[in-house]
CHARMM internal coordinates of N, CA and C (Angstrom, degrees):
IC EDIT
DIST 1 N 1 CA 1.4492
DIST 1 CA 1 C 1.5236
ANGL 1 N 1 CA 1 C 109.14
DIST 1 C 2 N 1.4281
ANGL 1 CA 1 C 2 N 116.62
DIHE 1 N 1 CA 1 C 2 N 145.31
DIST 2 N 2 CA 1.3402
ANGL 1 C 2 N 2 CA 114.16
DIHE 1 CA 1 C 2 N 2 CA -179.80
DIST 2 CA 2 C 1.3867
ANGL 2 N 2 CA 2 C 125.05
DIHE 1 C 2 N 2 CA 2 C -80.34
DIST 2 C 3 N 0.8641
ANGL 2 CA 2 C 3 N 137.36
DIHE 2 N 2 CA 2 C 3 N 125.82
DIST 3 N 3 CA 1.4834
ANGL 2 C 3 N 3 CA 131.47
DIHE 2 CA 2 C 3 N 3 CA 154.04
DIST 3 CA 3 C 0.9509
ANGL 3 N 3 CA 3 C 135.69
DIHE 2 C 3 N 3 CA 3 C -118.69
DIST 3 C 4 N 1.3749
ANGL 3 CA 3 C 4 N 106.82
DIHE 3 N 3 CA 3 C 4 N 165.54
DIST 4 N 4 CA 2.1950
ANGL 3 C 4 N 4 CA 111.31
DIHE 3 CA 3 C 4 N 4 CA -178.16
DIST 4 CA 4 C 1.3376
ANGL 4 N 4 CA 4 C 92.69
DIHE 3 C 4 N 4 CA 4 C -131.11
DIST 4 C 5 N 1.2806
ANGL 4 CA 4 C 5 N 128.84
DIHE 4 N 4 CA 4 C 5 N 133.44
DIST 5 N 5 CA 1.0872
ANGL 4 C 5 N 5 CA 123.85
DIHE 4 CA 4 C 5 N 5 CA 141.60
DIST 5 CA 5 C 1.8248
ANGL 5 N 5 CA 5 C 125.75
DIHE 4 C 5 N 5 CA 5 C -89.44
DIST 5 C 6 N 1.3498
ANGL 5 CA 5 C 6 N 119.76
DIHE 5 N 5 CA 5 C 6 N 156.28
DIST 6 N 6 CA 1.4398
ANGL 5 C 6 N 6 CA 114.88
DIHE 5 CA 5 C 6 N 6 CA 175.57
DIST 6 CA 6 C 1.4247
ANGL 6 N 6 CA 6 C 107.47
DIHE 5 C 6 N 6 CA 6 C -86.73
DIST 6 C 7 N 1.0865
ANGL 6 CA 6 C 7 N 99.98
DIHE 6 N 6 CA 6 C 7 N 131.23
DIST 7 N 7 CA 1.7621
ANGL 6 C 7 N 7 CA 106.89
DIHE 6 CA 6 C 7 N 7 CA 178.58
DIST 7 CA 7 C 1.6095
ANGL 7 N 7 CA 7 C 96.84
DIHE 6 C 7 N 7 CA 7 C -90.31
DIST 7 C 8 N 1.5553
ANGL 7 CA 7 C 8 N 109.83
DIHE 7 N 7 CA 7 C 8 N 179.89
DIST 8 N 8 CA 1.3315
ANGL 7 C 8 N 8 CA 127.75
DIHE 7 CA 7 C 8 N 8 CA -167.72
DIST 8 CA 8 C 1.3370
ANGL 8 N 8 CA 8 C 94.84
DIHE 7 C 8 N 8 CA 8 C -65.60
DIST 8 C 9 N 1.3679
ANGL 8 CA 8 C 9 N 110.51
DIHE 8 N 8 CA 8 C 9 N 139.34
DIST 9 N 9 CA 2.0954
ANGL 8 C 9 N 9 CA 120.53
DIHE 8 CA 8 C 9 N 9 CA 165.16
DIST 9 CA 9 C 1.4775
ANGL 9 N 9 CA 9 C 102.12
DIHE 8 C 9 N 9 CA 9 C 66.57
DIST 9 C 10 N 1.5961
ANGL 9 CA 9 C 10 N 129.05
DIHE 9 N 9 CA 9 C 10 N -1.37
DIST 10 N 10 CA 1.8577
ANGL 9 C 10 N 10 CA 96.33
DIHE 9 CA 9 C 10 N 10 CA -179.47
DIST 10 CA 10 C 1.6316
ANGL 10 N 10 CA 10 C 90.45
DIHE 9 C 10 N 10 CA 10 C -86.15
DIST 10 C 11 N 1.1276
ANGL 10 CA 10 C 11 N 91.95
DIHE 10 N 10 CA 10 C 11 N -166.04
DIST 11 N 11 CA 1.4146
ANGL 10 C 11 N 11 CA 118.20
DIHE 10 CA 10 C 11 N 11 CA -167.50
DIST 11 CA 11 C 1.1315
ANGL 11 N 11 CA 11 C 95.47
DIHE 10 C 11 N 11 CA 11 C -113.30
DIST 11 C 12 N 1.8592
ANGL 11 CA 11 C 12 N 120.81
DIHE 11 N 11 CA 11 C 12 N 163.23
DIST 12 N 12 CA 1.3418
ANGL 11 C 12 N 12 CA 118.40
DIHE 11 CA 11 C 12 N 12 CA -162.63
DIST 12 CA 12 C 2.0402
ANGL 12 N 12 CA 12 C 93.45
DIHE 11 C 12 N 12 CA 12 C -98.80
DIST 12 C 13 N 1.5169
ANGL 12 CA 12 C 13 N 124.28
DIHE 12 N 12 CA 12 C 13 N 11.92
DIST 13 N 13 CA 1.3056
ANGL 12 C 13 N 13 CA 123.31
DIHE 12 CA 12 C 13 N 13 CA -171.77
DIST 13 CA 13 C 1.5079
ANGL 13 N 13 CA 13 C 90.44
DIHE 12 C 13 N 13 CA 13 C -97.09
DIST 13 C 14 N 1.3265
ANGL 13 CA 13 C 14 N 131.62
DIHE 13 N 13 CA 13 C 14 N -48.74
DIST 14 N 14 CA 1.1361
ANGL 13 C 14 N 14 CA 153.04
DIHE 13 CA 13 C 14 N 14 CA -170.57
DIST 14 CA 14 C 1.7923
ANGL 14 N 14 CA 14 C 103.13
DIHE 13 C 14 N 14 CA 14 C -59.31
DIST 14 C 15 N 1.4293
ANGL 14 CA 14 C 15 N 108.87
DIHE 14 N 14 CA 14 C 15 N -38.31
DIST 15 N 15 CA 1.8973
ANGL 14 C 15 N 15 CA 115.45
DIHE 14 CA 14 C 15 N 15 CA 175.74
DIST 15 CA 15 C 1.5076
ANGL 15 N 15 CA 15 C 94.55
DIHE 14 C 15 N 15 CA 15 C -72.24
DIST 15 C 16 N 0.9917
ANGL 15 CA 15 C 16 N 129.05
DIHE 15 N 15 CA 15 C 16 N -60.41
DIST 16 N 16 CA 1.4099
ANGL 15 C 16 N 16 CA 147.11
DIHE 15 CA 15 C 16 N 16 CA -162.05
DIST 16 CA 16 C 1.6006
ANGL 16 N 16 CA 16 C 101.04
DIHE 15 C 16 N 16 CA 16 C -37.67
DIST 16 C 17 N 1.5713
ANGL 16 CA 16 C 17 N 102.93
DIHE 16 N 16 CA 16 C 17 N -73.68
DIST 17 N 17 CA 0.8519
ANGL 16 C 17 N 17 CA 121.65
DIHE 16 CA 16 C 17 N 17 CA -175.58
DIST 17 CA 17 C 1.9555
ANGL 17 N 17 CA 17 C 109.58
DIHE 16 C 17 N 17 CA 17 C -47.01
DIST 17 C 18 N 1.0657
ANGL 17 CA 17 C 18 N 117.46
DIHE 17 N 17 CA 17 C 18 N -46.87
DIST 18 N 18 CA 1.4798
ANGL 17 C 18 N 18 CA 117.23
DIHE 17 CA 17 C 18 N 18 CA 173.55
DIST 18 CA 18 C 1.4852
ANGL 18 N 18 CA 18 C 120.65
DIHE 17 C 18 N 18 CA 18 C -79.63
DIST 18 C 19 N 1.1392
ANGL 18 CA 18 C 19 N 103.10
DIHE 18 N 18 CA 18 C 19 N -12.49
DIST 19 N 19 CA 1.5897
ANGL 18 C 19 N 19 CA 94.04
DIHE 18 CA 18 C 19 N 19 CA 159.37
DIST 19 CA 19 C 1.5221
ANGL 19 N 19 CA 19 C 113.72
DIHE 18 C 19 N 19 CA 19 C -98.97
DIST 19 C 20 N 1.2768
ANGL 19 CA 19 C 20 N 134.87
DIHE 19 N 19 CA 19 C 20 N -6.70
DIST 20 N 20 CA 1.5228
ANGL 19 C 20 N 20 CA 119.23
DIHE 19 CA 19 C 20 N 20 CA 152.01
DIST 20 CA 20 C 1.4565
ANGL 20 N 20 CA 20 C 105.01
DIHE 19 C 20 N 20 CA 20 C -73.57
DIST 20 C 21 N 1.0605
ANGL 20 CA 20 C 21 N 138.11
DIHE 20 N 20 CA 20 C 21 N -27.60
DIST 21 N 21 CA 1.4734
ANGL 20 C 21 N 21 CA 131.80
DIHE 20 CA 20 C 21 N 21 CA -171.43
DIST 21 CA 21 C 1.5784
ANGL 21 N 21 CA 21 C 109.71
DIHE 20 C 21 N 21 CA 21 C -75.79
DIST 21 C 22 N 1.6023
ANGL 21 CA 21 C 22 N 105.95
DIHE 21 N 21 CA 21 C 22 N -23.42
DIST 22 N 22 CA 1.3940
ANGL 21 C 22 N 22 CA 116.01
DIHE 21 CA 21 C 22 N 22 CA 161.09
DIST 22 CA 22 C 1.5036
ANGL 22 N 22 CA 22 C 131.98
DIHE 21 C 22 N 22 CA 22 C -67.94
DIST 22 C 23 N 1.3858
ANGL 22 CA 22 C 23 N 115.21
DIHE 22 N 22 CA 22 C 23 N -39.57
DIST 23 N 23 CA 1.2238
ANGL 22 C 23 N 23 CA 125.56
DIHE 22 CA 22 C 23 N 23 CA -167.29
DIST 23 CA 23 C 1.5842
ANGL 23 N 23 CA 23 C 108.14
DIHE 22 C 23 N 23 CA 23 C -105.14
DIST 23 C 24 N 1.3155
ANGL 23 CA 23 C 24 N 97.67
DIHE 23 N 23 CA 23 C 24 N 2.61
DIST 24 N 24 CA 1.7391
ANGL 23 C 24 N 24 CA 100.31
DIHE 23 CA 23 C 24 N 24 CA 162.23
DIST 24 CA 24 C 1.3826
ANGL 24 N 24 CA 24 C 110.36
DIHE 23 C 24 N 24 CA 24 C -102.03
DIST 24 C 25 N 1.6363
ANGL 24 CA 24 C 25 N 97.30
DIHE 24 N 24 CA 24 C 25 N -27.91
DIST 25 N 25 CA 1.5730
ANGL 24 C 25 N 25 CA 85.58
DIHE 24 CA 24 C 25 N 25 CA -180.00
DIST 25 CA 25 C 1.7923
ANGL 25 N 25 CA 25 C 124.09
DIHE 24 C 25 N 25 CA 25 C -73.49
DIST 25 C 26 N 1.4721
ANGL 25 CA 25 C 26 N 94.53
DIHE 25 N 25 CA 25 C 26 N -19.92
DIST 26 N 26 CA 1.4302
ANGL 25 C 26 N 26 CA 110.19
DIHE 25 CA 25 C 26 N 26 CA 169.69
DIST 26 CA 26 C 1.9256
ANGL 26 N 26 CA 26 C 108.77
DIHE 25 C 26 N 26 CA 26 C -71.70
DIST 26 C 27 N 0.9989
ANGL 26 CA 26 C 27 N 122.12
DIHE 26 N 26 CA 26 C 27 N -40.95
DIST 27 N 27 CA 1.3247
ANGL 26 C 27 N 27 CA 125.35
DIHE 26 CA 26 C 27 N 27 CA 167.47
DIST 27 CA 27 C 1.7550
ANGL 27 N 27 CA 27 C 99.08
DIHE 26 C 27 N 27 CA 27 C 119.05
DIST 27 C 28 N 0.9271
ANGL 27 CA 27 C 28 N 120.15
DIHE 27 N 27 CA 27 C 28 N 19.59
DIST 28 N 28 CA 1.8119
ANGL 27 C 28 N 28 CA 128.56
DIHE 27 CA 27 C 28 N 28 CA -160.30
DIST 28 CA 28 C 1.1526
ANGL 28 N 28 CA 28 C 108.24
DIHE 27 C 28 N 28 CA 28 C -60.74
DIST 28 C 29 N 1.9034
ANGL 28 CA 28 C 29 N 94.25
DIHE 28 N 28 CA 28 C 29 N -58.51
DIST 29 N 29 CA 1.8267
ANGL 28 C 29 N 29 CA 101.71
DIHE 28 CA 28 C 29 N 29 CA 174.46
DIST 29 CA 29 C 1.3048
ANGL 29 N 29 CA 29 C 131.80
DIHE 28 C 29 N 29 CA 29 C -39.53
DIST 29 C 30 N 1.2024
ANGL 29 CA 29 C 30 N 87.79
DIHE 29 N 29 CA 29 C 30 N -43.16
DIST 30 N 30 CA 1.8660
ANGL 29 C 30 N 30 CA 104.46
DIHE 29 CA 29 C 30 N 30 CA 179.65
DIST 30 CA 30 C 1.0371
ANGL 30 N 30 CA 30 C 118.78
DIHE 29 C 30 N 30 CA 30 C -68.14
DIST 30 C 31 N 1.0158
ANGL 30 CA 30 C 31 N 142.32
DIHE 30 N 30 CA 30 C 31 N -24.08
DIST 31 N 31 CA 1.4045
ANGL 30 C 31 N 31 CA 168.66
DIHE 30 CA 30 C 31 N 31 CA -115.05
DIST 31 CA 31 C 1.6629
ANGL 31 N 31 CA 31 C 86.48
DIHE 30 C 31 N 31 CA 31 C -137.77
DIST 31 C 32 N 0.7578
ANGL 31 CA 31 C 32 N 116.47
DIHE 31 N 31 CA 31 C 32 N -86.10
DIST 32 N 32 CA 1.3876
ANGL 31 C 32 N 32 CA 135.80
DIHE 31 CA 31 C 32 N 32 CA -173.57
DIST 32 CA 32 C 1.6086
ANGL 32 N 32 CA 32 C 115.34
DIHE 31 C 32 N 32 CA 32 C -52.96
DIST 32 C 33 N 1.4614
ANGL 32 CA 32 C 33 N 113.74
DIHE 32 N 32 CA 32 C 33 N -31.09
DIST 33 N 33 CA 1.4718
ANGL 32 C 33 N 33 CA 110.70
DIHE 32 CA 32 C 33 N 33 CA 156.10
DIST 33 CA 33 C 1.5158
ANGL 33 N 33 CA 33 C 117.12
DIHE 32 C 33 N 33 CA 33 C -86.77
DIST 33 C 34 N 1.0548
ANGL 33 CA 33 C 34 N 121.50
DIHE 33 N 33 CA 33 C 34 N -33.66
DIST 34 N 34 CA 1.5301
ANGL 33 C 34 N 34 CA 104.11
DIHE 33 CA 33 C 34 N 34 CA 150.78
DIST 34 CA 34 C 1.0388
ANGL 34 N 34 CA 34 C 154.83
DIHE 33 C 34 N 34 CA 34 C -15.78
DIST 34 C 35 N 1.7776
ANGL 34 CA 34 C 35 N 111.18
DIHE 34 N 34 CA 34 C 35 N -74.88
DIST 35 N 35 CA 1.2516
ANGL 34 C 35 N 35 CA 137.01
DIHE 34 CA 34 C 35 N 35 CA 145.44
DIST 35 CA 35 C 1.6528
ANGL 35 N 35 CA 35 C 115.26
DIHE 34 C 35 N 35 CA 35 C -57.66
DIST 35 C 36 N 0.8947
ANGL 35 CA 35 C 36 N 121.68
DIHE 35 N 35 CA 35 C 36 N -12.49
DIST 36 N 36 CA 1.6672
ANGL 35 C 36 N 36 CA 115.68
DIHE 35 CA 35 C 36 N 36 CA 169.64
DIST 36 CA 36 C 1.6718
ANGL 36 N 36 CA 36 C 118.77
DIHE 35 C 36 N 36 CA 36 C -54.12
DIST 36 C 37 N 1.4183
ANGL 36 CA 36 C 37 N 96.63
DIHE 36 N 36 CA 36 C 37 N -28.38
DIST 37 N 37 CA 1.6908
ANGL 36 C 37 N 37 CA 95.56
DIHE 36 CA 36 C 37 N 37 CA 177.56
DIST 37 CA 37 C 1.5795
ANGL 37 N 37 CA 37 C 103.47
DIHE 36 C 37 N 37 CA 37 C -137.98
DIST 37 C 38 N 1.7077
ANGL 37 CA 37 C 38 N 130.08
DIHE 37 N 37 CA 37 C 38 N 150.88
DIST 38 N 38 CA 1.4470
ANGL 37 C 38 N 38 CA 137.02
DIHE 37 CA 37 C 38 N 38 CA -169.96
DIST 38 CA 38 C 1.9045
ANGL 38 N 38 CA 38 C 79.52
DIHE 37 C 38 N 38 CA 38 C -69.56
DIST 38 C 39 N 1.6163
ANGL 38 CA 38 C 39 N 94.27
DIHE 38 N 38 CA 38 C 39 N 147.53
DIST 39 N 39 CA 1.6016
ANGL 38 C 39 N 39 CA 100.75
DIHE 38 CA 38 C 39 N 39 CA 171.68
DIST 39 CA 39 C 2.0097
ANGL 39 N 39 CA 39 C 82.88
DIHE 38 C 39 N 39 CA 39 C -129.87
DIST 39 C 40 N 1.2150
ANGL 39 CA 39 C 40 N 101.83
DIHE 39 N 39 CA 39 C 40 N 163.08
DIST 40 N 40 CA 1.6179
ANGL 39 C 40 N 40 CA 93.67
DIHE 39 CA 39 C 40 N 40 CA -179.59
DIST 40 CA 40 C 1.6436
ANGL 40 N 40 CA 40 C 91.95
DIHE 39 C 40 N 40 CA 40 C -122.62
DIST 40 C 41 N 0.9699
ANGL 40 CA 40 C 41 N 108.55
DIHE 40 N 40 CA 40 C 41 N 149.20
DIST 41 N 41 CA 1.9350
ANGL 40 C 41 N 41 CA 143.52
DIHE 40 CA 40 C 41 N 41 CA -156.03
DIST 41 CA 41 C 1.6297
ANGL 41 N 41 CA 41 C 87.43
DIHE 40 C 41 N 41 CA 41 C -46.03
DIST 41 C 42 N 1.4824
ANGL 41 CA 41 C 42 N 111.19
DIHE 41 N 41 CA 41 C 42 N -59.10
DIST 42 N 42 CA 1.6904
ANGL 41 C 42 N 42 CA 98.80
DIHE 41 CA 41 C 42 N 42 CA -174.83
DIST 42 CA 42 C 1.4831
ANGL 42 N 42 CA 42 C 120.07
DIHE 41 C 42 N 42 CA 42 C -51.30
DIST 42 C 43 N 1.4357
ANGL 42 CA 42 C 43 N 112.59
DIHE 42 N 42 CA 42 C 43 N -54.43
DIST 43 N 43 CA 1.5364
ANGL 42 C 43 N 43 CA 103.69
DIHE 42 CA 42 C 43 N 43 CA 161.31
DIST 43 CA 43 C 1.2959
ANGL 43 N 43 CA 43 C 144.61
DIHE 42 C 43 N 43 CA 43 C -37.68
DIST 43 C 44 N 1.7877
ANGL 43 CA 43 C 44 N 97.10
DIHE 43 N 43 CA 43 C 44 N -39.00
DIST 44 N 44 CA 1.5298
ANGL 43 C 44 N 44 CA 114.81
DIHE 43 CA 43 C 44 N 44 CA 178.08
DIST 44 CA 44 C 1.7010
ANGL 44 N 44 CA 44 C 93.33
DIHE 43 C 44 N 44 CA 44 C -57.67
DIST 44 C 45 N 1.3519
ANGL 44 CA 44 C 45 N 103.96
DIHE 44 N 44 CA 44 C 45 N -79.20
DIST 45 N 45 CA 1.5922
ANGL 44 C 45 N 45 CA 103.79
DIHE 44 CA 44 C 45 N 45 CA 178.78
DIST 45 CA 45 C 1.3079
ANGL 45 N 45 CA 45 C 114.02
DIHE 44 C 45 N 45 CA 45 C -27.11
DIST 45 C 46 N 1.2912
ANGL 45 CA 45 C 46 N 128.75
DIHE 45 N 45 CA 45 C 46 N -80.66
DIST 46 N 46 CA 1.8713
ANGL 45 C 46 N 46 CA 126.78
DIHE 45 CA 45 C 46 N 46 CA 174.74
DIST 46 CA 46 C 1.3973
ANGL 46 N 46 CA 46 C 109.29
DIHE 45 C 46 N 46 CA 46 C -7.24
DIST 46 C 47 N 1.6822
ANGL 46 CA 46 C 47 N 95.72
DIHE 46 N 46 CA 46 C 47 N -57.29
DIST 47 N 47 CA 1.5861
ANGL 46 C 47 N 47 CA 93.76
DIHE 46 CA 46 C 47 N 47 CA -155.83
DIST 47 CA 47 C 1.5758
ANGL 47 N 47 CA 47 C 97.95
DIHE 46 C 47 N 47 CA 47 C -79.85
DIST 47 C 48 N 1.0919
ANGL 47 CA 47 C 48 N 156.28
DIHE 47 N 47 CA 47 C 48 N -22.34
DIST 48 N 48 CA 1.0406
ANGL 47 C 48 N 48 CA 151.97
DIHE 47 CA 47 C 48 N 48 CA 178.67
DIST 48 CA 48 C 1.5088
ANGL 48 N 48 CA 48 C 134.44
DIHE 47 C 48 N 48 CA 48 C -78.83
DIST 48 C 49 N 1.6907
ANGL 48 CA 48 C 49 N 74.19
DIHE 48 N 48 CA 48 C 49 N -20.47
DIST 49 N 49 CA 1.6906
ANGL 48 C 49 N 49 CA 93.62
DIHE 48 CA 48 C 49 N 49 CA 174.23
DIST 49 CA 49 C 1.8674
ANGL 49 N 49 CA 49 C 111.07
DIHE 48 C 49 N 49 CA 49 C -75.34
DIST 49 C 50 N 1.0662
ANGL 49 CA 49 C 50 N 110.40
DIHE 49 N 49 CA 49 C 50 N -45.10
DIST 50 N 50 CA 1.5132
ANGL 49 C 50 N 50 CA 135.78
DIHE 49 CA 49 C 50 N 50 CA 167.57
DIST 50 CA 50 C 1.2653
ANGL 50 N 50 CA 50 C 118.70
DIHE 49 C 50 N 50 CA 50 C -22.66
DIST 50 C 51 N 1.4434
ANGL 50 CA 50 C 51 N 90.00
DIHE 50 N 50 CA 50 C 51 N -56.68
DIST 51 N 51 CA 1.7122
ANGL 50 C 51 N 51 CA 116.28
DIHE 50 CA 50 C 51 N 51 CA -163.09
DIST 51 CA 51 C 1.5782
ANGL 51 N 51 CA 51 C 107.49
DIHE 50 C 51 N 51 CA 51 C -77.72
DIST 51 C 52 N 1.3373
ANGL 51 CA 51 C 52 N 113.30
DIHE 51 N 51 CA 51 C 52 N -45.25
DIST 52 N 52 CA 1.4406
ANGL 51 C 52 N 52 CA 147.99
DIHE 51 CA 51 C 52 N 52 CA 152.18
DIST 52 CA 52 C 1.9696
ANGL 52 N 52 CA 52 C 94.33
DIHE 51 C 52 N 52 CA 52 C -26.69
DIST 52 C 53 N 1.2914
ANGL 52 CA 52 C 53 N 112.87
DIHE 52 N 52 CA 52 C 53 N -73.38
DIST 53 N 53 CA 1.2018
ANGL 52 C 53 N 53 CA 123.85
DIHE 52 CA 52 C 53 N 53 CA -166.26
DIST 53 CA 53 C 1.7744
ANGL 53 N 53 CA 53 C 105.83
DIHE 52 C 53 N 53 CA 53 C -62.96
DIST 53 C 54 N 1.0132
ANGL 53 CA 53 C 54 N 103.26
DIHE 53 N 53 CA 53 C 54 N -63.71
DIST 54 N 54 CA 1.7878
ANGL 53 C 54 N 54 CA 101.81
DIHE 53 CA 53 C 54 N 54 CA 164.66
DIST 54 CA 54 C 1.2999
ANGL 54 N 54 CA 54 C 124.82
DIHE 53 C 54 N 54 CA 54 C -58.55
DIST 54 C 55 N 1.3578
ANGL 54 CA 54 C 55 N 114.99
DIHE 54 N 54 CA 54 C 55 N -28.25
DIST 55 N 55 CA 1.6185
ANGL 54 C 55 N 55 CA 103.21
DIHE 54 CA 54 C 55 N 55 CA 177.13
DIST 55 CA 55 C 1.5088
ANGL 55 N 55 CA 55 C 114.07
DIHE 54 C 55 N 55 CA 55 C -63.01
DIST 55 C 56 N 1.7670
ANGL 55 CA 55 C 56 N 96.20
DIHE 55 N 55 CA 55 C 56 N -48.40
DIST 56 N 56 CA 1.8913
ANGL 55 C 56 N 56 CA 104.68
DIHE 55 CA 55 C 56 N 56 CA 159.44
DIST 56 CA 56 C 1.1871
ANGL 56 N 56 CA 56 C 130.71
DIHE 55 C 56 N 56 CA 56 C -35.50
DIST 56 C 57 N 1.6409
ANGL 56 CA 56 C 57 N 111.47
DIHE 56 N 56 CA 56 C 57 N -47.68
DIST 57 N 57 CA 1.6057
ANGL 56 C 57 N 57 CA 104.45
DIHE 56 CA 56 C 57 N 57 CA -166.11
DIST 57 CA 57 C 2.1159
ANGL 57 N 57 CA 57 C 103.52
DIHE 56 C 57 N 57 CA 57 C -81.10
DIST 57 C 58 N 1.0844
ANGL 57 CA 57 C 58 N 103.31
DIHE 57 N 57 CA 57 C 58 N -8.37
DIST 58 N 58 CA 1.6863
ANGL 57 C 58 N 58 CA 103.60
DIHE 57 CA 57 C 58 N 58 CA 176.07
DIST 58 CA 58 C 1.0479
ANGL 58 N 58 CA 58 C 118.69
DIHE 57 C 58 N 58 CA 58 C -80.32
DIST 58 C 59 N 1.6356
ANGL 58 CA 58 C 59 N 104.94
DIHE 58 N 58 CA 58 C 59 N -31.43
DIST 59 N 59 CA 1.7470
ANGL 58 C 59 N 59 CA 110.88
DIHE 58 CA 58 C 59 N 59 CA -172.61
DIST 59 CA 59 C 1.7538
ANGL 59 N 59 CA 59 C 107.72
DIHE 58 C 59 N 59 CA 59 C -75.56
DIST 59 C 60 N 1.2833
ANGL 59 CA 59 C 60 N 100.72
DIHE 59 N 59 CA 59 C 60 N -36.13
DIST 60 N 60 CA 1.7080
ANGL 59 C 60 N 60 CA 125.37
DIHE 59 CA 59 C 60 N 60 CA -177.07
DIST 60 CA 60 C 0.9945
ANGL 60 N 60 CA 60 C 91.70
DIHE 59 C 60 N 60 CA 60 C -40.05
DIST 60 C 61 N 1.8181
ANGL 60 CA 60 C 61 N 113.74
DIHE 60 N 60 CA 60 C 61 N -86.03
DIST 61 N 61 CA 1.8613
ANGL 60 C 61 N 61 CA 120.18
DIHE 60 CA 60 C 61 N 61 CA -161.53
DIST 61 CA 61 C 1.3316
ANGL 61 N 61 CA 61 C 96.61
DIHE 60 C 61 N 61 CA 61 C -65.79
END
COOR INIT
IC SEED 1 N 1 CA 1 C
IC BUILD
């Protein structure tokens, strides 16, 4: 599980702020909007296939 603790004198906007910078850097969010709604397997595939296809055309040039 993630945590932040507040150190002495920050502010609790200033924690905030580093624990989204945490849990994106972990990939959680994403993760978590994902799973927010059922996607069905063909889509999953689509979308992965896609990504698959663009990761290619960057590595190419």
């Amino acid at each position: 599980m993630t945590e932040v603790k507040i150190r002495k004198g920050e502010s609790v906007d200033r924690a905030l702020r580093r624990l989204k910078k945490k849990l994106d850097k972990e990939g959680i969010m994403r993760e978590i909007r994902t799973h927010r709604y059922f996607e069905k397997p063909s889509e999953r595939r689509r979308r992965k296939e896609a990504r698959a296809r663009i990761r290619a055309r960057s590595t190419a040039l």
